[in-house]
N, C-alpha and C positions, 0 to 999 in steps of 0.2 A: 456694536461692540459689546461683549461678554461682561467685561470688564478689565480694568487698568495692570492686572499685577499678570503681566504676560508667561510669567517662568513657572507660576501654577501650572503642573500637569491635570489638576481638576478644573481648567478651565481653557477648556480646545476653543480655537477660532472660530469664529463661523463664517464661511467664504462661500456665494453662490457660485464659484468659479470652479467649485471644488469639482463635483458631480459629474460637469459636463466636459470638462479636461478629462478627468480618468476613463468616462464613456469612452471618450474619444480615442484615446490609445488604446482602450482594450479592442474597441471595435477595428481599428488598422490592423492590429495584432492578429485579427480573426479573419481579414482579408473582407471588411464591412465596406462598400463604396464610398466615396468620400463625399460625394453628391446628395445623399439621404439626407431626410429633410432633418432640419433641425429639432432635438428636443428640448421641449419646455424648463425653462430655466427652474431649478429646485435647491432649494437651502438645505443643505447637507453639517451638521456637527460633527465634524472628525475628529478620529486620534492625534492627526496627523502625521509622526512620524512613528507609533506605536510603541512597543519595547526594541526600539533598533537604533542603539548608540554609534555612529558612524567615526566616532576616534575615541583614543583615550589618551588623551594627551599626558592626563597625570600620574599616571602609571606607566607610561615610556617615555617620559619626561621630553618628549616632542612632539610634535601635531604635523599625525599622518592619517590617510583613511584607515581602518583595518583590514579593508578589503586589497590595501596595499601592502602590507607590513606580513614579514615571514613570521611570524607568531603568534599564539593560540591567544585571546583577549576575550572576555563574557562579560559585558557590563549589564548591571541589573539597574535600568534608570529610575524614575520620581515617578512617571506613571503606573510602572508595573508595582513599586511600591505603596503606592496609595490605592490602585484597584485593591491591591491582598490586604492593606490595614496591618502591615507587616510594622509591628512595634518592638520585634529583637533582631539579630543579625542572624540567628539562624533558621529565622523564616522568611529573610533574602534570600542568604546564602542556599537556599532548598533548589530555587529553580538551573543552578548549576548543577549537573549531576555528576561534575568530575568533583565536587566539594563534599566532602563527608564529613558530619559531624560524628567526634569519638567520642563525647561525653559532655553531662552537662552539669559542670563541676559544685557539687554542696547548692545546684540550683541559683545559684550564682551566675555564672556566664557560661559560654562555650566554648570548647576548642577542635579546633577542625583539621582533614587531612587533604591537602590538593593532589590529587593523581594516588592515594596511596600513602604519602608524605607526611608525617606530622608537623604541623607547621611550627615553630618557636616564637613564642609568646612576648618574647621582646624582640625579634629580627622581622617576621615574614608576615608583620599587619604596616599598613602605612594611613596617613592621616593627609591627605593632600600631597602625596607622593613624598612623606619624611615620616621616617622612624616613628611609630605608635605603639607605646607597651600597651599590651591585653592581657588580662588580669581583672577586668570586669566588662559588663555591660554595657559597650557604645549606645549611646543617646541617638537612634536610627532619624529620629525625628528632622534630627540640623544636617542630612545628609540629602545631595542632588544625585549624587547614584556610586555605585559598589562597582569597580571594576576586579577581575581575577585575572592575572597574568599568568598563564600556565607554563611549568617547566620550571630553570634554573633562573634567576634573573640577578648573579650577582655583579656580573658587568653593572648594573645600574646601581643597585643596591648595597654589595660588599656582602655580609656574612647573613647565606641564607639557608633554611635546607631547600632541597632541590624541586618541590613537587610547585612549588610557584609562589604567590603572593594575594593578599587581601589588602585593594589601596580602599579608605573611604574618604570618599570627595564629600567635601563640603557646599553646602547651599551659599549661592554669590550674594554679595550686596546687589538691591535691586534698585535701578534707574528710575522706572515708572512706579510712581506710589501706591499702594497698596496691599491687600492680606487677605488672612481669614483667619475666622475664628471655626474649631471643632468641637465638636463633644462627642466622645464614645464612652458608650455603656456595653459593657459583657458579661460572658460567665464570668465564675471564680472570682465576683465581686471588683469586676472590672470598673473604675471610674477613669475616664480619664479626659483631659482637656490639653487643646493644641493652640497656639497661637500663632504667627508667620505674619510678619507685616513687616513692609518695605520700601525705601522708594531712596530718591531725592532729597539731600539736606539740605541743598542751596539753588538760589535759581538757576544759575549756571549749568549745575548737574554734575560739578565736578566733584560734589561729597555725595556719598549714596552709602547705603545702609540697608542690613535687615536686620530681622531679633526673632528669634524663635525661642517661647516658652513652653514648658510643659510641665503639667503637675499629673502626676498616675497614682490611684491606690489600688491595691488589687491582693488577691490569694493567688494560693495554687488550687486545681484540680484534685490536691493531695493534702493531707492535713497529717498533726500529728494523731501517735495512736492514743497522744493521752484528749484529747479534744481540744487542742487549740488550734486555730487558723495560721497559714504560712503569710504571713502579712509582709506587705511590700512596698516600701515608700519611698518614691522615685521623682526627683527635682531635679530640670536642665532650664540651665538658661545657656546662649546663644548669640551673642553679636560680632556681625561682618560690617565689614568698614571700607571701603575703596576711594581712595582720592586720585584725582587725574592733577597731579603737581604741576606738571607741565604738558606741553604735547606730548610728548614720547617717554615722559615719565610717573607711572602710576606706583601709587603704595597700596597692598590690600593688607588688615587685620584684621585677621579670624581668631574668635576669642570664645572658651565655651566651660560651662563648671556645670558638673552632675552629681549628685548625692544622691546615692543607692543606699540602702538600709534595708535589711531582710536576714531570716533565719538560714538556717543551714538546713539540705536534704541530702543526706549521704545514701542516700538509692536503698537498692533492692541487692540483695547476696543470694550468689547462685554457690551449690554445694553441689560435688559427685554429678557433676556435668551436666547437672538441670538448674534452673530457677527454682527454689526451694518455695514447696507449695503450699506451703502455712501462711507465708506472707500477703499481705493483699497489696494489691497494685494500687491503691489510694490513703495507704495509709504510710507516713514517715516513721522509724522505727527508732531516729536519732531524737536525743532530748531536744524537747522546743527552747531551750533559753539560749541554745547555740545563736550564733548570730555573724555575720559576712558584709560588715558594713564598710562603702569606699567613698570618696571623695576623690576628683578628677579634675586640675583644671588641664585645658589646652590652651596655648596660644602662639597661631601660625602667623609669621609675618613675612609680606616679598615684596622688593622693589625693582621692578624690573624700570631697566629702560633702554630705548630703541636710538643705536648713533647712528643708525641710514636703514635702507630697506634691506643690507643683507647682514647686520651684526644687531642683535640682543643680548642682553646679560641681563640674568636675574640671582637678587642673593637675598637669600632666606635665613631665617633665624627661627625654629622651633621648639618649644618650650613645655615638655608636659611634667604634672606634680601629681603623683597618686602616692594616696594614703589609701591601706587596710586595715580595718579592724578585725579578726578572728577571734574569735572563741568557738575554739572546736572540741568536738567529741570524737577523736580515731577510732576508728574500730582495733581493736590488739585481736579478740578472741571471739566466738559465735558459736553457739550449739543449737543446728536445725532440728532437734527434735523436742527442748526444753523453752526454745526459746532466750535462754539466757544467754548475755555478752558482757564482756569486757571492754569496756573502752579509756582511752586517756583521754581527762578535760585538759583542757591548756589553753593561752589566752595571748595572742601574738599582736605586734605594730608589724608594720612594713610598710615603707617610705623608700620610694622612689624618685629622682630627681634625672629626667633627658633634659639636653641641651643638645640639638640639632644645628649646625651650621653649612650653610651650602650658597656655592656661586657655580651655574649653571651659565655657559657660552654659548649660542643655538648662532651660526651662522647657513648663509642661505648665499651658495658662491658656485660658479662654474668652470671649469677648467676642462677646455675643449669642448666637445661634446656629451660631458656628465655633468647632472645637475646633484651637488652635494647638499643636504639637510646636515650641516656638524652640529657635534654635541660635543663641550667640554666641560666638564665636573672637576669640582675640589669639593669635599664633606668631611666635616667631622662630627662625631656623636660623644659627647661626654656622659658616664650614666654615675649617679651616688645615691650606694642603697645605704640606707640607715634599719636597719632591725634591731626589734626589740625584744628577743626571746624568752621563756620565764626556764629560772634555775630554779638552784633545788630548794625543795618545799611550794612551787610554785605552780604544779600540776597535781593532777589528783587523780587514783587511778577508779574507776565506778564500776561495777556490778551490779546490774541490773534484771530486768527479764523485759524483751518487746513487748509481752503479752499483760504485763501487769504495771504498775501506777507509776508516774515520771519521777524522778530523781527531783529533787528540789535542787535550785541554782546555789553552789558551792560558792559564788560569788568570788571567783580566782581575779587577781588583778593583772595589769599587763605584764608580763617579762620586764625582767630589768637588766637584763644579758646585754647589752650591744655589740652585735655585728655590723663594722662597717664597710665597705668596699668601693672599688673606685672601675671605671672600665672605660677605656678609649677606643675609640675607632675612626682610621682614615683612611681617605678612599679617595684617588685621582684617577676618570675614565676619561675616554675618548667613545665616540662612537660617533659613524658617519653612516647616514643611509644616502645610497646613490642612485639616482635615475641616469639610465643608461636605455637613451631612446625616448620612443611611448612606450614600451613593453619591460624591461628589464628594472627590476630593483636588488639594490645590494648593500643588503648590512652588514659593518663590521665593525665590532668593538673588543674592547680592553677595559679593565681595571686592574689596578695595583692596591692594593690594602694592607694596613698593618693595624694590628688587633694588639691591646696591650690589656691586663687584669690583673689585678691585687688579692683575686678574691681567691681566699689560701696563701699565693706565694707568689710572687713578681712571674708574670707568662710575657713572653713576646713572640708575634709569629707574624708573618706577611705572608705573600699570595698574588699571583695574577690569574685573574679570570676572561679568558676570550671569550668570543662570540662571533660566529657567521651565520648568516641568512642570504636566501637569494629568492625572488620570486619572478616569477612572468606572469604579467595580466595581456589576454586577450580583451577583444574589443568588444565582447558582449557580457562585459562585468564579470570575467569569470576569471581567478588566478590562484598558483597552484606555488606550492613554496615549497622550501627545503632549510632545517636550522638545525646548529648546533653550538652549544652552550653549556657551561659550564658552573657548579655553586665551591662554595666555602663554607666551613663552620671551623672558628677554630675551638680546641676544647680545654686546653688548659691542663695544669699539672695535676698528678696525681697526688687524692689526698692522703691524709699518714698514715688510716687505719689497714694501708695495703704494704705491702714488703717492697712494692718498686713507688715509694710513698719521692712525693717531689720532682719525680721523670716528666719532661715537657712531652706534651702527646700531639703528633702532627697535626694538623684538622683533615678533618672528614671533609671528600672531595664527592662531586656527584658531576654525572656528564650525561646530557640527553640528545638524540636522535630525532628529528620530529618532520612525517613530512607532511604537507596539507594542500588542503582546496578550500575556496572562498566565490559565493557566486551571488551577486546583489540582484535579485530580481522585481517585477514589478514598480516600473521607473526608478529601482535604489532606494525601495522603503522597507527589502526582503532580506536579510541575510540568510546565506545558506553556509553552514561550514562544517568539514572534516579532515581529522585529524591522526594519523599513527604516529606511534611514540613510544620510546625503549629509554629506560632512566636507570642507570645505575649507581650508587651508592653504595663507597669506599671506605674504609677505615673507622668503624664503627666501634666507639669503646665499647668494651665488654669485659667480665669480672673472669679471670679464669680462679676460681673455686682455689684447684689442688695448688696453685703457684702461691694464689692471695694475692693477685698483680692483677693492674689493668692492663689490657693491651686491645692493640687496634686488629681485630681480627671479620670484624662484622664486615659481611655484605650483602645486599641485596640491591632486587632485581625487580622493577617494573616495569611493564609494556601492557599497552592497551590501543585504543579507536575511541573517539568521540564524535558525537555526529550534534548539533548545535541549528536551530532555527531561530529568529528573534525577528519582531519587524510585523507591518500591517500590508493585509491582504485587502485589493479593494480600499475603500470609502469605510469599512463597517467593522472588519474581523483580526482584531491582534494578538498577535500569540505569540509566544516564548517556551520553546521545546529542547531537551537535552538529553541524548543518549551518551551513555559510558561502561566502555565494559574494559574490564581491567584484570591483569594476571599478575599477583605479584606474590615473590615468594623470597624467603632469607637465604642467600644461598651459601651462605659461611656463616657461623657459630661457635665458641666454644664448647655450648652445647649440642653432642650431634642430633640430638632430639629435636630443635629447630630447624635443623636443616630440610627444607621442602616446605616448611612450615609456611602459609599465609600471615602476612602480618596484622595484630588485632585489629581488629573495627572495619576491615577492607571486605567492600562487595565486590564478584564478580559483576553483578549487570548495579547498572542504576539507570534512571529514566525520570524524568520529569515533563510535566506540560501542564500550562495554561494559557487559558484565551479567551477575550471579550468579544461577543457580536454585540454589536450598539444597532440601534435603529436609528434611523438618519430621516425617514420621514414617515407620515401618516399616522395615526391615533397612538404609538409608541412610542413617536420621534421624544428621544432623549434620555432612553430607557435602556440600558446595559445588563444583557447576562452574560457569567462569569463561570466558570468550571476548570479546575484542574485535578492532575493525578499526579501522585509520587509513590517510585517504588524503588525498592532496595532488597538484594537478594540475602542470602542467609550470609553470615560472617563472624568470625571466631568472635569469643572475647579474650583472647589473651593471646599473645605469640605461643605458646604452647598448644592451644586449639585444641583446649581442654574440653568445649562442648561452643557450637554456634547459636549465635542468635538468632529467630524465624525471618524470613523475610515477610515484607510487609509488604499492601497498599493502599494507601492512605485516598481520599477524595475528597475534596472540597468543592463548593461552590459559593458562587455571590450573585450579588446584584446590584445597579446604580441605577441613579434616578436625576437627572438633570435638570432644574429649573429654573430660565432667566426669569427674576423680575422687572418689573416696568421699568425702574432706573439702571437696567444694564447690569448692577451685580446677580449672581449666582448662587443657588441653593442648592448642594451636591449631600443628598441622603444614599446611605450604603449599607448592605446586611453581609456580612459573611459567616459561613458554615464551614468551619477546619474539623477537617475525623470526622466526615458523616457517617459512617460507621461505626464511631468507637472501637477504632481499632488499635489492641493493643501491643504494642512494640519496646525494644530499648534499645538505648545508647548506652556503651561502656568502656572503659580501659581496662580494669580490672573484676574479675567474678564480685567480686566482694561490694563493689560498688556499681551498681547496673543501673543506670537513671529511665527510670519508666515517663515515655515522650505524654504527653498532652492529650486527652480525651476529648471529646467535641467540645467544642470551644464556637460561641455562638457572639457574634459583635455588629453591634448598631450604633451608624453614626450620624451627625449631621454637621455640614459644614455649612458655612455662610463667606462669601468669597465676595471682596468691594476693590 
């Protein structure tokens, strides 16, 4: 035995039994006689079950296979995470190729588009399958793996936009005692240190626990132009809690606090439809005394419990508190041939306050010959933002030049403005998936919502959202499905600086098409899947200029193909592969100039892939190489498509090195190589703000695992 902390994906089984079972079926497979002599028994270290997530319970808020369920799911689990030494989400979120990042805000965090879709920052992240504001940095660290639900999913959710979702699941309290400790060193003055340890609090084993800490220092790849480093000071702590109260009723509390502290990097500005060639790709052009500093707690709590084998109820209570500090530098004005700009300093609070409530029903009941999996939901979301703006005298506007000596820190204090606001949300779903036979499944659900907001002027609107699915599995793991689904957003009154100032605006409705295949190969450690899909999006505020009125005249139009591999081939090789090609265009505007238009940050093709061969025996046994590739084709930066950004392809590689010692724990040392090339690329929403991605980036770690 390896050692104790069994949910370590850096610490695979070692099973003699491995080897000569998978010979064994490969060779029946191959029509090998059964009769051949037996091979010598050999100790094999597996993946086990590679990068191939076989449900996602917390992101469809029931437990089904995927390979049974009519809809698109991509989980990015612990292993593939830890082969990449992936320390933000969007060098998870990379191995999705239907996930596009649009920008990476003042280098701060990111924000991403599913199929096209821009996701909203408070609806379409989740944290254990309940409402997650994003607005910073998730702590990747205290996470067991990233599912993406692709499409509409507001039947489950309430008010989404339509291109899908980002749940991030949490690391469990652990049973069997145990951990490890990490150290990585990298470029860009990478420090950082991991902890993870867990087990058993009582002998019983009905209290259990884990804690995961992390301390990071580090820069960027990018500095200011006056000489100062981008410096980054990053603290998470982490504790999970599980009690087994009684037999059929358990409590878990997931509890977690991050503080982020770092400058601001307001990108690179493109002019007359190029990137403006005076600037350099390593140097930040915004004064260093800016700064983007958050504070985070979460705290998920659920107490399920089980009155027979076909009724559950679980009721949650979710709780998160972000604070922002800002001090920024806007860009107002830019001259690409002098170098000089304008910009307003200004100095903001922003305070947030979720309160998630949910009782989920999951029964398990037959009625003739269908076997029903129910789902019934109640949720409410309470959100109170507190802002602290700065009035007048409170900003200050600077003039500058990129090219010559930084501004000295004006020293502006916070805003003393308060804005407050209040916003509800309730949501009562049903949804039943039915087995009908061995072959036939049938989803179908409903949600009713009602959306209430202060923010401006008293809004109220409701909503129901359907959903149907049907799929057929044949009997050689292969099944082929059909869905259609539906989102919500509501938007709210308009505000007074417009002539139709106070008119309640319907919400924007989106409705998707999708039909797919799904094929488990190699004894069901192989996922194969593809996917067509047409998503439209209805009633899109938009400013009409000449009226000076908002109105709902926006729509657009996506459709694409996704082709998706995850899962270990053999004993030795796991991979994780994603094709996306995608058409999407505005097809109503006030402007008729957008019309046809592709929408910003959207690639026609995208592709991804990575994969470890591990050696399993003989003078390498326990030695892992690593290789992947990502590419992204050319793609406007602004709905106007003003001028496109290059496509890119980016390569990486790594390596592992596994080593038991005498007492059963584990020594796992890793190198990885991101932009072996140096290649250079960007992320953007706007010309003016173009964030230039990461240059090779070199990271060495060692872990120690008891």
């Amino acid at each position: 035995m390896l050692g104790s902390f069994t949910n370590n994906p850096a610490m695979p089984a070692r099973s003699p039994a491995v080897a000569p079972a998978l010979f064994a079926a490969l060779a029946t497979g191959v029509g090998y006689a059964q009769d051949r002599p037996q091979l010598e028994e050999v100790v094999v270290t597996a993946q086990q079950l590679g990068y191939y997530e076989r449900d996602a319970e917390s992101a469809m808020r029931q437990s089904a296979p995927v390979l049974e369920t009519p809809a698109s799911v991509f989980s990015i689990n612990a292993a593939l995470m830890e082969d990449q030494q992936a320390f933000r989400l969007d060098q998870i979120l990379q191995n999705d190729s239907s996930v596009q990042k649009s920008n990476n805000f003042l280098g701060a965090y990111s924000s991403y588009k599913i199929r096209g879709f821009e996701l909203d920052n408070a609806t379409n992240y989740l944290r254990d399958g309940r409402t997650f504001f994003h607005l910073s940095a998730p702590a990747t660290e205290t996470l067991e793996r990233v599912e993406v639900l692709k499409g509409p999913a507001s039947v489950l959710y309430g008010t989404l936009a339509p291109g899908g979702l980002i749940n991030l699941v949490s690391k469990p309290a652990q049973a069997e005692r145990g951990g490890f400790i990490k150290a990585t060193v990298g470029t860009d003055s990478l420090y950082h240190i991991h902890t993870d340890v867990g087990g058993a609090l009582t002998d019983s084993g009905k209290l259990r626990a884990r804690f995961n800490g992390v301390y990071e220092r580090s820069d960027s790849f990018r500095e200011f132009f006056s000489g100062e480093a981008f410096d980054v000071r990053r603290d998470v702590y982490a504790l999970a809690l599980e009690w087994d109260i009684a037999d059929s009723t358990t409590l878990l509390v997931n509890g977690d606090y991050v503080k982020d502290d770092r400058p601001q990097d307001n990108g690179l500005i493109g002019q007359d439809g190029e990137l403006l060639p005076a600037l350099d790709y390593e140097l930040i052009y915004n004064q260093h005394w800016t700064h983007y500093n958050t504070e985070v707690w979460n705290v998920y709590s659920l107490l399920s419990h089980r009155f027979n084998a076909q009724w559950i109820a679980k009721l949650s209570i979710n709780m998160q508190s972000f604070e922002r500090d800002r001090y920024d530098n806007q860009l107002l004005s830019f001259n690409g041939n002098t170098g000089e700009n304008t910009v307003l300093a200004r100095r903001r609070l922003n305070q947030r306050e979720y309160i998630t409530y949910s009782l989920d029903i999951n029964a398990n009941l037959e009625t003739g010959s269908l076997e029903h999996d129910l789902l019934i939901g109640l949720e409410k979301t309470d959100l109170d933002s507190d802002n602290r703006e700065p009035g007048p005298g409170q900003t200050l506007v600077l003039m500058s030049n990129v090219f010559g000596p930084a501004f000295p820190d004006p020293g502006l204090p916070i805003g003393d403005v308060r804005i407050e606001d209040e916003e509800t949300r309730r949501g009562l779903f049903v949804q039943d998936m039915i087995q009908v036979g061995d072959h036939w499944r049938l989803l179908l659900g409903a949600r009713y919502d009602d959306f209430e907001t202060s923010i401006g002027s008293e809004y109220d609107v409701d909503n129901v959202s359907p959903r149907l699915g049907v799929l057929y599995l044949f009997d050689n793991d292969l099944s082929v499905y059909a869905s259609y689904s539906e989102s919500f957003e509501p938007n709210g009154p308009v505000g007074a600086e417009f002539d139709n100032a106070g008119e309640d605006l319907d919400p924007t409705t989106g409705e998707m098409i999708e039909l797919g295949a799904k094929w488990e190969l190699y004894a069901g450690n192989l996922l194969l899947t593809s996917a067509v899909f047409t998503i439209e999006r209805d009633g899109d505020p938009i400013v009409d200029p000449m009226a000076n009125e908002i109105q709902q005249r926006g729509l657009s139009e996506h459709a694409g193909l996704e082709l998706t591999a995850a899962g270990l081939i053999g004993d030795s090789l796991s991979l994780t592969s994603s094709f996306t090609y995608l058409d999407a265009e505005i097809k109503r505007d006030e402007d008729p100039n957008l019309e046809g238009n592709t929408p910003f940050g959207v690639s026609k093709y995208a592709y991804s892939l990575w994969g470890e061969y591990q050696f399993n025996r003989g003078l390498l046994q326990g030695l892992s190489l690593q290789a992947g590739v990502f590419y992204e084709s050319s793609r406007p930066v602004d709905d106007v498509n003003s001028f496109n950004l290059d496509s890119y392809t980016r390569l990486d590689l790594g390596a592992k090195y596994l080593l038991e010692l005498d007492n059963g724990h584990l020594v796992t040392t890793r190198l990885t190589v991101s932009n072996l090339t140096n290649e250079e690329y960007y992320k953007a929403q706007f010309a003016f703000a173009m964030a230039p991605e990461r240059l090779r980036e070199i990271r060495g770690s060692i872990q120690y695992s008891f």
